[in-house]
TIMI-2910 file (N, C-alpha, C, CB; in pm, 1 decimal, decimal comma, always signed):
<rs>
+----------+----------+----------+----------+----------+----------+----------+----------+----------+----------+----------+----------+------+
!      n_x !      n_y !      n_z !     ca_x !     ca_y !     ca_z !      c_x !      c_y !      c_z !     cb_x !     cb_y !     cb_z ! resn !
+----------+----------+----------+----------+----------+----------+----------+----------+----------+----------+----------+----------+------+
! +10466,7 !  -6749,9 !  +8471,3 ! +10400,4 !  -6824,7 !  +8574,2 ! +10493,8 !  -6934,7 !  +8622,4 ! +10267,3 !  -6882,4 !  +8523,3 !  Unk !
! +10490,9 !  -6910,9 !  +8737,1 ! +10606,0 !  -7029,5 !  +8849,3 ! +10543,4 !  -7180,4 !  +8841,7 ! +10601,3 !  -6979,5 !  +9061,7 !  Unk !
! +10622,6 !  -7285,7 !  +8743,7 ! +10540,7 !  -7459,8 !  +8835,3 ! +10533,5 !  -7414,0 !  +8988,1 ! +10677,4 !  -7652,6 !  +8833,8 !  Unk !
! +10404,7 !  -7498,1 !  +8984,7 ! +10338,3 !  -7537,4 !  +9132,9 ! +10419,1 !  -7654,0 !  +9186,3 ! +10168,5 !  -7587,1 !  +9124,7 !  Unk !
! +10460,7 !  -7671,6 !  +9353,2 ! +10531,4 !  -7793,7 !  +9367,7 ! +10490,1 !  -7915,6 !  +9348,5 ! +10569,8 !  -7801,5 !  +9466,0 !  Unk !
! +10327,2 !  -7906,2 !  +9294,9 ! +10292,9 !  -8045,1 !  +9272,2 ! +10344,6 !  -8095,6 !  +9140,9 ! +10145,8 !  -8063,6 !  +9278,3 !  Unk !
! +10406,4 !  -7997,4 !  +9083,1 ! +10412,2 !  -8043,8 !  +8920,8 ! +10474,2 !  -8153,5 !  +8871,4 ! +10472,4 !  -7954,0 !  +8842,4 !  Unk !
! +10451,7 !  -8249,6 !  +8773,1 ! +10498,9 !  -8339,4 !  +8780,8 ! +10647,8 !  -8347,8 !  +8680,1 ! +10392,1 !  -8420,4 !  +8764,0 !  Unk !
! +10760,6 !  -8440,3 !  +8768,7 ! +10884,4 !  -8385,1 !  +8714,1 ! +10921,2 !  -8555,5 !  +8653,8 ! +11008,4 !  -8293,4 !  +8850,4 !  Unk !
! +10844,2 !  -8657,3 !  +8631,1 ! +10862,7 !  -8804,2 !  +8580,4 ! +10948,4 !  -8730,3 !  +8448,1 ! +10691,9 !  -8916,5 !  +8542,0 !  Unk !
! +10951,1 !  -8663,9 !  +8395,3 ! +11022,5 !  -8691,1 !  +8227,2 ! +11196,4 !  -8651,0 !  +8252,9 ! +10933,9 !  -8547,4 !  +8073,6 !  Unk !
! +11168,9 !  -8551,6 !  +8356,1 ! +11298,6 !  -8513,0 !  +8365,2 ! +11405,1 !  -8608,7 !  +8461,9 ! +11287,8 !  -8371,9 !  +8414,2 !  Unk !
! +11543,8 !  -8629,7 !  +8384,0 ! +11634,5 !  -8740,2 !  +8446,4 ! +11709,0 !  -8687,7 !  +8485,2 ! +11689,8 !  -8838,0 !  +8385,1 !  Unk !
! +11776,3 !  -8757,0 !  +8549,5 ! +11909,8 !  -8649,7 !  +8546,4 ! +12081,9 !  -8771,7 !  +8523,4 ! +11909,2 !  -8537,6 !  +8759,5 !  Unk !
! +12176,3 !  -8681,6 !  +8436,6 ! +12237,9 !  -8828,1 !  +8381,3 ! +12352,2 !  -8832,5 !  +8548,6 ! +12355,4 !  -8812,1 !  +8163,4 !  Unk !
! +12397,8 !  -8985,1 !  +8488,3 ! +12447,2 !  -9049,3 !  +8605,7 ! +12585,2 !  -9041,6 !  +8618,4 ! +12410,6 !  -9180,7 !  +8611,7 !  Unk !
! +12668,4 !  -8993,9 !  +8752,3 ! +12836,7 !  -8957,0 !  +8748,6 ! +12887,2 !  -9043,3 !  +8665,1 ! +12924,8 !  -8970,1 !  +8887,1 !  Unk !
! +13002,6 !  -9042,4 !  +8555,7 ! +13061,8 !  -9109,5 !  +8518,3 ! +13210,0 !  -9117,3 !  +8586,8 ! +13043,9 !  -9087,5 !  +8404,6 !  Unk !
! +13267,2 !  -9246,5 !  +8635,1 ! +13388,9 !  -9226,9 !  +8692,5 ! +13516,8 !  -9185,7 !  +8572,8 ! +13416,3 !  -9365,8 !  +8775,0 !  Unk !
! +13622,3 !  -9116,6 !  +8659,7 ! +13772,2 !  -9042,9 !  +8553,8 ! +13801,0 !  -9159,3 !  +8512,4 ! +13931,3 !  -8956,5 !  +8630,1 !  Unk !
! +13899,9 !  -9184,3 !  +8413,6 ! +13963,9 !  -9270,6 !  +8359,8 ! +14060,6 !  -9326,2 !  +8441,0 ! +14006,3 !  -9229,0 !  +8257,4 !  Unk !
! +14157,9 !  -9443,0 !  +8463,3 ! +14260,9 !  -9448,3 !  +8542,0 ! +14383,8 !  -9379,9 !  +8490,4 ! +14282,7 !  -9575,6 !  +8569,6 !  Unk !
! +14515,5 !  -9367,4 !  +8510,6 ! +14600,2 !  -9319,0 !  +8426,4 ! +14618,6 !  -9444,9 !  +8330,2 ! +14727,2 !  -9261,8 !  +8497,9 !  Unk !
! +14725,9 !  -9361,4 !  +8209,5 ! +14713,7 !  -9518,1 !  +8120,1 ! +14861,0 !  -9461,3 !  +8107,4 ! +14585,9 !  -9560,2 !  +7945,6 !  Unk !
! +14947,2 !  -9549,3 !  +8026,5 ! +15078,6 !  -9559,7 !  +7984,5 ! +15157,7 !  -9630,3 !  +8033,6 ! +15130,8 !  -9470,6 !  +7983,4 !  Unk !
! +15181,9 !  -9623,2 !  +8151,5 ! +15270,2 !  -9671,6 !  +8237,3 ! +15242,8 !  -9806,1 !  +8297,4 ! +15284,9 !  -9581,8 !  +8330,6 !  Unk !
! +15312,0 !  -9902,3 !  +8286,6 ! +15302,0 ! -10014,5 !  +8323,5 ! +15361,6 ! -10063,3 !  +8465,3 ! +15346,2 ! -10073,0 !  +8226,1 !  Unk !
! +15333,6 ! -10156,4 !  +8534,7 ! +15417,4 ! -10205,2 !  +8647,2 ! +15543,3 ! -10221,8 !  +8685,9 ! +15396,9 ! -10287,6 !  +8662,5 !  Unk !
! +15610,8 ! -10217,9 !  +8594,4 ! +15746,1 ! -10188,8 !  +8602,3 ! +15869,9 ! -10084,4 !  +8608,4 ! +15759,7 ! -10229,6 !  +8542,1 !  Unk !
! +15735,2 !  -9974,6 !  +8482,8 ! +15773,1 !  -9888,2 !  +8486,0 ! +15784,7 !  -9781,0 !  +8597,0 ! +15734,4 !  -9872,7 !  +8409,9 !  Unk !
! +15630,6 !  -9808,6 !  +8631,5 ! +15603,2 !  -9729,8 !  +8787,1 ! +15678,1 !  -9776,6 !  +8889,4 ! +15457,7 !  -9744,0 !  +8847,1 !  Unk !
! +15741,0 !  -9853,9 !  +8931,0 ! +15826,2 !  -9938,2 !  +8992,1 ! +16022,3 !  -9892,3 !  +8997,7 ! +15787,7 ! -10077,8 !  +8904,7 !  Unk !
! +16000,4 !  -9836,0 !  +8889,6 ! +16133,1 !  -9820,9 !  +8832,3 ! +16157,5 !  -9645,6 !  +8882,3 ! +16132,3 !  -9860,3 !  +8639,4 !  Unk !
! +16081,0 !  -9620,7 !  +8836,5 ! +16045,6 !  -9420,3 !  +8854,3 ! +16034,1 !  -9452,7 !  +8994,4 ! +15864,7 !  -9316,6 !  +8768,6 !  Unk !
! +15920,6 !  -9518,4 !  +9063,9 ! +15914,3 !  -9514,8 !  +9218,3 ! +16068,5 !  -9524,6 !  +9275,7 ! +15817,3 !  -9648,4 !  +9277,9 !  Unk !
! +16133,2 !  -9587,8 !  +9224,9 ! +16234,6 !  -9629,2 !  +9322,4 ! +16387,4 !  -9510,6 !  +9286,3 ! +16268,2 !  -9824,8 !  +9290,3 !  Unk !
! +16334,4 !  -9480,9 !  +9163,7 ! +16462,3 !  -9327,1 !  +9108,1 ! +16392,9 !  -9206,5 !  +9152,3 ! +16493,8 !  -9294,5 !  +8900,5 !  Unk !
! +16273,8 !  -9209,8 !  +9219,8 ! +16250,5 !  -9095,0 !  +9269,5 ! +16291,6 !  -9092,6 !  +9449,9 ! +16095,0 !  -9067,5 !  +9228,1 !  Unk !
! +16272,0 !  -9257,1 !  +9488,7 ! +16279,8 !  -9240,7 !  +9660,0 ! +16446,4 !  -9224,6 !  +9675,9 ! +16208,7 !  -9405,7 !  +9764,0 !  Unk !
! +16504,3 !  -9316,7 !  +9554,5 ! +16693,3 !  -9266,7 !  +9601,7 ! +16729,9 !  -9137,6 !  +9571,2 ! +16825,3 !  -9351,7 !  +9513,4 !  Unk !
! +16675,1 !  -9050,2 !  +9425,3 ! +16676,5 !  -8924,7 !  +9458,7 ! +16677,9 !  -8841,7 !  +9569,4 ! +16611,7 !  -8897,7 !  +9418,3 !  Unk !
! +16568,2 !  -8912,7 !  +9691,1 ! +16504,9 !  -8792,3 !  +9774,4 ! +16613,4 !  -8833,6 !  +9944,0 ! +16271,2 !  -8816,6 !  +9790,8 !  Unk !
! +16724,6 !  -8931,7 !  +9901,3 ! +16820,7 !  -8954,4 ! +10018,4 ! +16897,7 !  -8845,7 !  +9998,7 ! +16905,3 !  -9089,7 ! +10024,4 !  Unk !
! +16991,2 !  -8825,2 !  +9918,9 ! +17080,7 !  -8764,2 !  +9957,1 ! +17209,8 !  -8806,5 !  +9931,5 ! +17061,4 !  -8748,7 ! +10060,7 !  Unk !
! +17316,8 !  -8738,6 !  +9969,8 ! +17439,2 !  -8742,4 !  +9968,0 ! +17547,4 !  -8711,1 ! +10066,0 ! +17452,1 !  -8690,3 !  +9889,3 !  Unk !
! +17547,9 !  -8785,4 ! +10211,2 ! +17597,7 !  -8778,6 ! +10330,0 ! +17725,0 !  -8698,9 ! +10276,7 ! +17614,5 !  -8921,4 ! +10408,3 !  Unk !
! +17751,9 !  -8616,3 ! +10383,0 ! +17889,7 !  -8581,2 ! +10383,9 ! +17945,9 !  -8560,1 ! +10531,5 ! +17907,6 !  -8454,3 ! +10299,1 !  Unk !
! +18042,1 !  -8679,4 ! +10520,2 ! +18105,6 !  -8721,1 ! +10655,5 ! +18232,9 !  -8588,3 ! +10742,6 ! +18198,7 !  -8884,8 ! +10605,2 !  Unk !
! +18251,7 !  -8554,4 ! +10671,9 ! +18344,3 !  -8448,6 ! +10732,0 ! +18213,3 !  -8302,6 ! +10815,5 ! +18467,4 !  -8376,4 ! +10561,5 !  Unk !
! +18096,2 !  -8307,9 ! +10786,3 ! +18039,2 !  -8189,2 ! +10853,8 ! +17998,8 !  -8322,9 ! +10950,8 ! +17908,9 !  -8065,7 ! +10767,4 !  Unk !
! +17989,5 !  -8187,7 ! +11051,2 ! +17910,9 !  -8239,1 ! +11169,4 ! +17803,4 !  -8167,6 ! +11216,7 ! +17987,8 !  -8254,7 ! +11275,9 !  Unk !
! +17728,9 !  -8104,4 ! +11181,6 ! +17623,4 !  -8066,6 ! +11166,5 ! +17509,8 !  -8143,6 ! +11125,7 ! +17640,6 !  -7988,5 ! +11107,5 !  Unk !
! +17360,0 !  -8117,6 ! +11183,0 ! +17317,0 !  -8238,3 ! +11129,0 ! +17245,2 !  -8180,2 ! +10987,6 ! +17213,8 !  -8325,4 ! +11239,8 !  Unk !
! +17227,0 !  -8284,5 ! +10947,5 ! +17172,2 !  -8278,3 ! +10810,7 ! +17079,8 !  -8223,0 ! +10760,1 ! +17148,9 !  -8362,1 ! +10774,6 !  Unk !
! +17067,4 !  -8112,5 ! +10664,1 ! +16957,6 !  -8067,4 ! +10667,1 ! +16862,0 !  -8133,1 ! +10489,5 ! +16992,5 !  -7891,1 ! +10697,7 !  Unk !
! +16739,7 !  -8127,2 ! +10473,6 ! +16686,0 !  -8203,4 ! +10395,3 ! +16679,9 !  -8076,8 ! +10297,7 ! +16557,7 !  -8287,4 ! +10445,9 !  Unk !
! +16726,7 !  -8090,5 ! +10201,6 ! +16767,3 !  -8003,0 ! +10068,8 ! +16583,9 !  -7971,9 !  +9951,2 ! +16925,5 !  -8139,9 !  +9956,0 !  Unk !
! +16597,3 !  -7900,6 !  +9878,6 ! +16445,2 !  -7882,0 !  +9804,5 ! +16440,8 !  -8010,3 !  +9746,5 ! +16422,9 !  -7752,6 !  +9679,6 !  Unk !
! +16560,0 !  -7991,2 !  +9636,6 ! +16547,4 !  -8133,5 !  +9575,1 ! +16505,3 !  -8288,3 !  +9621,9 ! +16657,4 !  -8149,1 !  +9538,3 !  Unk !
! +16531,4 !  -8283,9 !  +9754,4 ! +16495,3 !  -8406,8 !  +9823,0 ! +16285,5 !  -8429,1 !  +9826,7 ! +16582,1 !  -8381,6 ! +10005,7 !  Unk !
! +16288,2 !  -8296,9 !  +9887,7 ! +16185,7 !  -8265,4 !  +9923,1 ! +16075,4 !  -8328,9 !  +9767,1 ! +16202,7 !  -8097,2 !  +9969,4 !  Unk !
! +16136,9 !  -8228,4 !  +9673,2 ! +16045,4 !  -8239,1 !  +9530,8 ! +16060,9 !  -8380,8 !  +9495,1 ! +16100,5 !  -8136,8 !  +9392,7 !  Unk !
! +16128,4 !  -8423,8 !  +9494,8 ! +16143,9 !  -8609,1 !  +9495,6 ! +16078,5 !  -8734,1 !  +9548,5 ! +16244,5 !  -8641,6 !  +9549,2 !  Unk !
! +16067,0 !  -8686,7 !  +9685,0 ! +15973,4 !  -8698,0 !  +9750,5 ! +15808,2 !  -8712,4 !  +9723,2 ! +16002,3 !  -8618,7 !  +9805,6 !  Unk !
! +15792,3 !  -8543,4 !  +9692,1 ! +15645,0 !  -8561,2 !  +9655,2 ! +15594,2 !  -8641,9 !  +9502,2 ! +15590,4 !  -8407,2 !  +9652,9 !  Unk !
! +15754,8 !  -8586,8 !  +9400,5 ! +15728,2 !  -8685,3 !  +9290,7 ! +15713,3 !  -8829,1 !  +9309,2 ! +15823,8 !  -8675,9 !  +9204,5 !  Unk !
! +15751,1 !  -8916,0 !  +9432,9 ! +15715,3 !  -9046,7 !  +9446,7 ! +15651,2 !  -9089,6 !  +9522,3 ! +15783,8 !  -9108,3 !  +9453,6 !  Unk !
! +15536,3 !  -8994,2 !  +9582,0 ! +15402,3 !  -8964,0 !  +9678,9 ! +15343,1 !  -8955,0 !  +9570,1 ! +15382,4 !  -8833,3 !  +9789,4 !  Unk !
! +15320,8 !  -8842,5 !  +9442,4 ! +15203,7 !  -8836,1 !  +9323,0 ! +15234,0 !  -8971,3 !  +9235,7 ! +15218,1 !  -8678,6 !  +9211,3 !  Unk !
! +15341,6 !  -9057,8 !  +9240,2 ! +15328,0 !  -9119,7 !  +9164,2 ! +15289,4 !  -9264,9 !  +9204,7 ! +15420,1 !  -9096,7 !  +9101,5 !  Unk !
! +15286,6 !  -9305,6 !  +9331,8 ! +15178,2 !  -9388,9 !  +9412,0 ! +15104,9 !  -9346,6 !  +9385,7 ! +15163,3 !  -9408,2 !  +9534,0 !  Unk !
! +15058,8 !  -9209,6 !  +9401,0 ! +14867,3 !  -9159,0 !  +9447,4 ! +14844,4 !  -9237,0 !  +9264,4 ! +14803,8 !  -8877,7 !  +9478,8 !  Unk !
! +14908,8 !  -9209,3 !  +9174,2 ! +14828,0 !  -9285,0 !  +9107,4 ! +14836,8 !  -9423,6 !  +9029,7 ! +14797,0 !  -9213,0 !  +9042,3 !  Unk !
! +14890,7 !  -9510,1 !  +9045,9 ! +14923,9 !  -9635,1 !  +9073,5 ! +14813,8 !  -9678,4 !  +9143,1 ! +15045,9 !  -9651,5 !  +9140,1 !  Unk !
! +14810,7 !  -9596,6 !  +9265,2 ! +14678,6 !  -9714,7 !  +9371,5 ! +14534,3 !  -9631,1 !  +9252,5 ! +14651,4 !  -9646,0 !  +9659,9 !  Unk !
! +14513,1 !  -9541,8 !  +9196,3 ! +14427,8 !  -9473,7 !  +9151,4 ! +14344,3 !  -9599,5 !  +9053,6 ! +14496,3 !  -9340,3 !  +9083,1 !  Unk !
! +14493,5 !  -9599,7 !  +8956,2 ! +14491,5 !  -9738,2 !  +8844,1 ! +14441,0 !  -9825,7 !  +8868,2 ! +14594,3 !  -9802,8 !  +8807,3 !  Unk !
! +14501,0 !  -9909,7 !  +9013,4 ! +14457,3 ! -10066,1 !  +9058,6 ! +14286,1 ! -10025,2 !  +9099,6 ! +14573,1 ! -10142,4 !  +9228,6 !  Unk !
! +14256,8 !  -9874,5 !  +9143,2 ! +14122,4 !  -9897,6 !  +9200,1 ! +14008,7 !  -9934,3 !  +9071,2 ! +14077,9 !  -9752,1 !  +9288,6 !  Unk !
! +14087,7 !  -9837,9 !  +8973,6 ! +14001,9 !  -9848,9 !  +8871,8 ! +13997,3 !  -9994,9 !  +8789,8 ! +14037,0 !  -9738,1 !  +8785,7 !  Unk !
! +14098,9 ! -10075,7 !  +8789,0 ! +14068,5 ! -10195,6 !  +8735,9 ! +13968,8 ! -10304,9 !  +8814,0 ! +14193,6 ! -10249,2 !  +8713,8 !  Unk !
! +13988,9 ! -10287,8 !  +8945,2 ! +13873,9 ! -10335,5 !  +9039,7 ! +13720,6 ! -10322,8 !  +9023,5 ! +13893,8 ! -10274,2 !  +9153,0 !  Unk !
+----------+----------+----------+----------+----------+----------+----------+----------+----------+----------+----------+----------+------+
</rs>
């Protein structure tokens, strides 16, 4: 037999989102330090004798996003201490 929609649902709760953790380990300096060996990673290494223009290599690229994910969680951290 199906509850009727009047039935009464007071007992049942339902539990409440708990927010993720922030990241932990890494401190301000550290993130700071990696941020900045990942953005000179992702320059490069001019070479003056081609004249061609430059093209942006994988490695740059992956460097890149390694110091894009490693903001995304830095600001993640500060939200969570807020």
């Amino acid at each position: 037999m199906r509850d009727s929609p009047s039935t009464n649902l007071g007992s049942v709760s339902t539990p409440r989102p708990h927010p993720l953790p922030g990241p932990k380990g890494l401190d301000t300096d550290e993130l700071r330090v990696t941020f900045d060996d990942l953005l000179a990673d992702s320059v490069g290494v001019a070479v003056p004798a081609v004249d061609e223009p430059e093209a942006v290599g994988d490695d740059q690229v992956a460097a890149l996003d390694g110091a894009h994910e490693l903001l995304a969680r830095a600001l993640a951290s500060l939200d969570t201490q807020h």
